[in-house]
Short mmCIF file of the C-alpha atoms (twelve columns), coordinates in Angstrom:
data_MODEL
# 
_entry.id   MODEL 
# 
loop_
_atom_site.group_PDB 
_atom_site.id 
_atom_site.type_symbol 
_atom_site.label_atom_id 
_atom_site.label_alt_id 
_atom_site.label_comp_id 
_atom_site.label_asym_id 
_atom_site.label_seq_id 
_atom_site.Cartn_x 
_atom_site.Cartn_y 
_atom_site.Cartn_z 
_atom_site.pdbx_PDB_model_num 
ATOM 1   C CA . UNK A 1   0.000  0.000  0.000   1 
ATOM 2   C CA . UNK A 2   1.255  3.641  -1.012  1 
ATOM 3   C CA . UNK A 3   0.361  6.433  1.160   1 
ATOM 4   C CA . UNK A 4   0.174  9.751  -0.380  1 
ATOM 5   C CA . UNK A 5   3.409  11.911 -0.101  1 
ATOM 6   C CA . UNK A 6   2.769  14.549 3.209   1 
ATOM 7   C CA . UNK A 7   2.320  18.440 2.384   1 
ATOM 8   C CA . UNK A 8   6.624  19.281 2.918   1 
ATOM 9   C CA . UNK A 9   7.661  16.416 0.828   1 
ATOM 10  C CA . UNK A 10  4.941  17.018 -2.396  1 
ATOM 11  C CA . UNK A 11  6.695  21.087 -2.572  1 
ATOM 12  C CA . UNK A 12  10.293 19.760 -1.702  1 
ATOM 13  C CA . UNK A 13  12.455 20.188 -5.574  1 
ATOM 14  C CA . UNK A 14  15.524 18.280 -5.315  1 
ATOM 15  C CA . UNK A 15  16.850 19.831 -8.398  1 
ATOM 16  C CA . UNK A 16  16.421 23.381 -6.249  1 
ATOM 17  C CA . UNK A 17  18.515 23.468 -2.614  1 
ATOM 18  C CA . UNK A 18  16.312 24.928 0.428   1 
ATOM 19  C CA . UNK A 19  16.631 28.250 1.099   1 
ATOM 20  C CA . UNK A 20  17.630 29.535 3.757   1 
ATOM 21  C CA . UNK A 21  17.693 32.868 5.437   1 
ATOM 22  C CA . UNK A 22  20.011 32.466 8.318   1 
ATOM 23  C CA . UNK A 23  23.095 31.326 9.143   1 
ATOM 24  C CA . UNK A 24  23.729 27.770 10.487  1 
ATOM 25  C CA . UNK A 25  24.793 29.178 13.951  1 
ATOM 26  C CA . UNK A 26  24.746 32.941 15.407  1 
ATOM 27  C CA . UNK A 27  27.916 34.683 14.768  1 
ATOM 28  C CA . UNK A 28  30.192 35.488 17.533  1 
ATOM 29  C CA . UNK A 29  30.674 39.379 18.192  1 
ATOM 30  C CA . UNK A 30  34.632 38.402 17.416  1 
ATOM 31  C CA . UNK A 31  33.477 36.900 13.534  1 
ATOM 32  C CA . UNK A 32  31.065 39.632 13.013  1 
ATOM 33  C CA . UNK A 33  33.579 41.928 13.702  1 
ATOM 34  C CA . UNK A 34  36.264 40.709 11.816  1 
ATOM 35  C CA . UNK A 35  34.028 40.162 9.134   1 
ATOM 36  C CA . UNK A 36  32.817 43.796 8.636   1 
ATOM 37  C CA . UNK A 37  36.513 44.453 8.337   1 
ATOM 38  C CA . UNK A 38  37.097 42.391 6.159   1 
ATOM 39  C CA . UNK A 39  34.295 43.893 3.746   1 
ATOM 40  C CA . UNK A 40  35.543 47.070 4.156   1 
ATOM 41  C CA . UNK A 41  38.582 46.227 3.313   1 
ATOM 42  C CA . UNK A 42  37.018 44.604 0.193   1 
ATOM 43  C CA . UNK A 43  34.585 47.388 -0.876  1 
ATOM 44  C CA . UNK A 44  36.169 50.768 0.785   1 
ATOM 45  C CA . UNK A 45  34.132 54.105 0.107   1 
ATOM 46  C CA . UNK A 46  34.954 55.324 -3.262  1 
ATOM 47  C CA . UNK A 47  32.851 58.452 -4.514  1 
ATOM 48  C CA . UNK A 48  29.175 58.193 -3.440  1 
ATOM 49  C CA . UNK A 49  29.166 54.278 -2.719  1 
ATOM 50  C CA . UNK A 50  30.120 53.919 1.237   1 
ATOM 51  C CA . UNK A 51  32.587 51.093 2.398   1 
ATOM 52  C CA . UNK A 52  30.790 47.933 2.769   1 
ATOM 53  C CA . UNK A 53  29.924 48.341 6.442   1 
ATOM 54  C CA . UNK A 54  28.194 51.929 6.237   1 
ATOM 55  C CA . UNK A 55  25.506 50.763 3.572   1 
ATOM 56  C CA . UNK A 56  22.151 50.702 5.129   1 
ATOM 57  C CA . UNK A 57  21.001 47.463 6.802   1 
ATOM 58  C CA . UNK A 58  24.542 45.920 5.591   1 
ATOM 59  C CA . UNK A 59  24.553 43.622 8.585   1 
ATOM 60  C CA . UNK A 60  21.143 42.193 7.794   1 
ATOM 61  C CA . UNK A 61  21.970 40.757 4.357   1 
ATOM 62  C CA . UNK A 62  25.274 39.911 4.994   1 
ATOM 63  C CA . UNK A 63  23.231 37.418 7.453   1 
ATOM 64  C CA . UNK A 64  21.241 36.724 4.308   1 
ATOM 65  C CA . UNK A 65  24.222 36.158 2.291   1 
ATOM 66  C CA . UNK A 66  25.603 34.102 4.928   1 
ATOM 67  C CA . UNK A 67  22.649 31.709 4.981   1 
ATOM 68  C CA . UNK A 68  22.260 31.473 1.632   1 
ATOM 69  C CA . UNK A 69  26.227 29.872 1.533   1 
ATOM 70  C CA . UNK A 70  25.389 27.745 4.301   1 
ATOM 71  C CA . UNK A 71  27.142 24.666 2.455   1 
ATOM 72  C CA . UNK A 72  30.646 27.144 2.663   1 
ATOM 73  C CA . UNK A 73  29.529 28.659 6.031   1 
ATOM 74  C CA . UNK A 74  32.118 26.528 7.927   1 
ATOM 75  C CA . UNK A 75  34.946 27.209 5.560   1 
ATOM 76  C CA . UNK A 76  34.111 30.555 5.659   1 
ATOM 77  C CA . UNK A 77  34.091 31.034 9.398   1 
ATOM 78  C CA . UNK A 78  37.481 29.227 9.663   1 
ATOM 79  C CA . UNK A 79  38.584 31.669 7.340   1 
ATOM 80  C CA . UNK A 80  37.378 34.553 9.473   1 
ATOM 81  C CA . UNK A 81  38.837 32.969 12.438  1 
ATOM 82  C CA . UNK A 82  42.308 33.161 10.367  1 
ATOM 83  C CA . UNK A 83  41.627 36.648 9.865   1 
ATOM 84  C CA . UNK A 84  40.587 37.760 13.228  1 
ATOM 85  C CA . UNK A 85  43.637 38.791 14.764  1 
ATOM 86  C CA . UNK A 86  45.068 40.932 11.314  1 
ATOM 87  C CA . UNK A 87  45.513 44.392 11.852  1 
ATOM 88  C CA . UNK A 88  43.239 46.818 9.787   1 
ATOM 89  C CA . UNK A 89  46.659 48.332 7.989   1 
ATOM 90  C CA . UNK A 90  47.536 44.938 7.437   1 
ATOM 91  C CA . UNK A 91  44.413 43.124 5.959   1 
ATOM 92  C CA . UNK A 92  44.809 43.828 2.425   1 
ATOM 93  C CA . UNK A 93  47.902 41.809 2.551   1 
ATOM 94  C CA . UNK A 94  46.556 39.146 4.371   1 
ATOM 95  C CA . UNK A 95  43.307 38.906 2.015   1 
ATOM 96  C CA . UNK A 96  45.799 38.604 -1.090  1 
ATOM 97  C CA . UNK A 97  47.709 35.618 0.798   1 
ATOM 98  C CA . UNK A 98  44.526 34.220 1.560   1 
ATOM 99  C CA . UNK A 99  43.459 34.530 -2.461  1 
ATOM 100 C CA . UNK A 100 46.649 33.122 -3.474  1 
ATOM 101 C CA . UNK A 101 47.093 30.001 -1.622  1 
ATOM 102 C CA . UNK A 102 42.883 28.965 -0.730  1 
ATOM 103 C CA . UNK A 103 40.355 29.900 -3.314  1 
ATOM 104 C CA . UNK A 104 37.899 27.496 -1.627  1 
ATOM 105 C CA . UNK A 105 37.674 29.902 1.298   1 
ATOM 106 C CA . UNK A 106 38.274 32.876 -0.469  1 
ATOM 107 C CA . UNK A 107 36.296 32.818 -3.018  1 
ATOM 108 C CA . UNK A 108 32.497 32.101 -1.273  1 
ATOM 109 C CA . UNK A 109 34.082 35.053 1.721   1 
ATOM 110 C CA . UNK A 110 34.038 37.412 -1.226  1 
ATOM 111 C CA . UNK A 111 31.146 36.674 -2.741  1 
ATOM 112 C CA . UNK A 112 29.413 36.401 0.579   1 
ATOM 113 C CA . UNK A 113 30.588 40.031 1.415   1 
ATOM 114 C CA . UNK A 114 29.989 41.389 -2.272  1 
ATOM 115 C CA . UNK A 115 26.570 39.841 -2.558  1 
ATOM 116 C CA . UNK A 116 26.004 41.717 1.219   1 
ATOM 117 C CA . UNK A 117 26.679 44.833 -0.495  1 
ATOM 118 C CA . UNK A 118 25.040 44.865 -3.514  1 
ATOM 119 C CA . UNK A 119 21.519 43.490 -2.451  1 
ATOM 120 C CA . UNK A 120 21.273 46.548 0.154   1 
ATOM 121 C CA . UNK A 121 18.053 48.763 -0.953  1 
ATOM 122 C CA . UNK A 122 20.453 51.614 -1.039  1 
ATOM 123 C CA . UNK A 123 23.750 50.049 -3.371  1 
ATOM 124 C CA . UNK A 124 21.121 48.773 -5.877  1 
ATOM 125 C CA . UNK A 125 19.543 52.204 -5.729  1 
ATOM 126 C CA . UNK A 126 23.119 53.565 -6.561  1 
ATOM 127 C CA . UNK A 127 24.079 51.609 -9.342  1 
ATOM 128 C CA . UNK A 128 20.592 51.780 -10.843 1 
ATOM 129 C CA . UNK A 129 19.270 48.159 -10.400 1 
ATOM 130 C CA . UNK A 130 15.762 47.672 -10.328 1 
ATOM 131 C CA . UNK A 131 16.091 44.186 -8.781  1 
ATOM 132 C CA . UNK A 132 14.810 41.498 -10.589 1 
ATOM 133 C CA . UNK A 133 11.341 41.374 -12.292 1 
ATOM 134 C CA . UNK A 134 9.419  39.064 -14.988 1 
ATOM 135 C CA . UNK A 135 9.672  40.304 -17.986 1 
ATOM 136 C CA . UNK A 136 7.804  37.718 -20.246 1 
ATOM 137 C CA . UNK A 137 8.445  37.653 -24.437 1 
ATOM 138 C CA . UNK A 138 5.377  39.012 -25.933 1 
ATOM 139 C CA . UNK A 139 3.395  36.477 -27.940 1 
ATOM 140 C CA . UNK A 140 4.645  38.172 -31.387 1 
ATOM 141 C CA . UNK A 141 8.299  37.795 -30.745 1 
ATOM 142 C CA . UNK A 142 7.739  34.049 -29.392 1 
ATOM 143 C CA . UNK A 143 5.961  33.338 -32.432 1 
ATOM 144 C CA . UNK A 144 8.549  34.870 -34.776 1 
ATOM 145 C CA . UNK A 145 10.808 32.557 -32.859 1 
ATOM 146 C CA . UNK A 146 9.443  29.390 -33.390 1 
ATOM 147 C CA . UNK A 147 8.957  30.368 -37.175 1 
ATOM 148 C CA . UNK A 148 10.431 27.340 -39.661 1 
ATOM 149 C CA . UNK A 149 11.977 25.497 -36.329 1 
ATOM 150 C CA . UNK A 150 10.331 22.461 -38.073 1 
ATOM 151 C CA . UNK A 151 10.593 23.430 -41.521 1 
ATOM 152 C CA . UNK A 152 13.229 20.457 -41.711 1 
ATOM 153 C CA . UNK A 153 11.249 17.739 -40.240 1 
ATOM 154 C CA . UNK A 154 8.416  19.161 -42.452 1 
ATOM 155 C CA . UNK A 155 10.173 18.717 -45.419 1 
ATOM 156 C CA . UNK A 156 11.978 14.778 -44.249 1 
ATOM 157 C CA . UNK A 157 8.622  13.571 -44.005 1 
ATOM 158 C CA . UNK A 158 7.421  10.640 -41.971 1 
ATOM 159 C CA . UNK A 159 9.610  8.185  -40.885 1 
ATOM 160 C CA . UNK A 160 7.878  5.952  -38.740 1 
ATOM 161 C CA . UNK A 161 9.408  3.163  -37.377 1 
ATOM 162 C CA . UNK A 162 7.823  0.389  -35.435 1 
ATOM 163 C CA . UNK A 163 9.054  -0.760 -31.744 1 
ATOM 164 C CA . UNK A 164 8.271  -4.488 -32.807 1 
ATOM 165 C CA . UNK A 165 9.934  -4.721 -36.542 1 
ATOM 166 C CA . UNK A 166 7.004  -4.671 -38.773 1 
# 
């Protein structure tokens, strides 16, 4: 006997990870800390863009970011942890060694801090992104798409074969 699949299992995509809006664990004051440093480090104030830890609400979607790179989060924090003790004058350096010799912890830091930035209300406003939107093809242009996709097999004609040989 079958039973019917529950309500969390029939939405659950296995082709599409959860999402997830948290980190696995809280961040200690020390991490969060060292990584706002790091960040602005990484994105320092240039013209009307602020350094990475002045944009509004930063801290909230670099908690965003964080949980949405929950498979790196570990890697990540022991990268942090690396970090912690680095001098401000001295973190530029130590973000270059950390590039050059492990990209698997470099790599989702930066893009963890980046992404931060850039989905703050106020960056996007800056650089003129709308966020995104649907923006369907309108019927015409889908049509003028399709037009003679099947001209070939059109033109080929049938070529039915049977499964059993006849």
């Amino acid at each position: 006997m079958t039973t019917a699949p529950n309500a969390a299992s029939a939405t659950r995509r296995l082709s599409v990870p959860v999402r997830t809006t948290q980190p696995p664990r809280e961040l200690t004051d020390t991490e969060s800390k060292t990584l706002l440093r790091i960040a602005d480090c990484l994105i320092p104030a240039a013209g009307p863009n602020p350094k990475a830890s002045d944009a509004e609400d930063y801290q909230s979607f670099l908690q965003l970011a964080l949980g949405a790179r929950s498979d790196a989060f570990d890697k990540v924090m022991d990268g942090v942890a690396g970090l912690a003790d680095v001098p401000d004058d001295q973190m530029w350096e130590a973000l270059k060694d950390l590039w050059s010799r492990d990209r698997e912890t470099f790599d989702p830091l930066s893009a963890i801090v980046a992404g931060a930035y850039f989905m703050t209300p106020q960056i996007m406003e800056l650089i003129g992104y709308p966020g995104q939107h649907r923006d369907p093809a309108p019927v015409e242009l889908a049509a003028n798409e399709i037009e003679g996709l099947i001209d070939p097999v059109i033109e080929r004609g049938p070529i039915y074969v049977s499964a059993a040989g006849e």
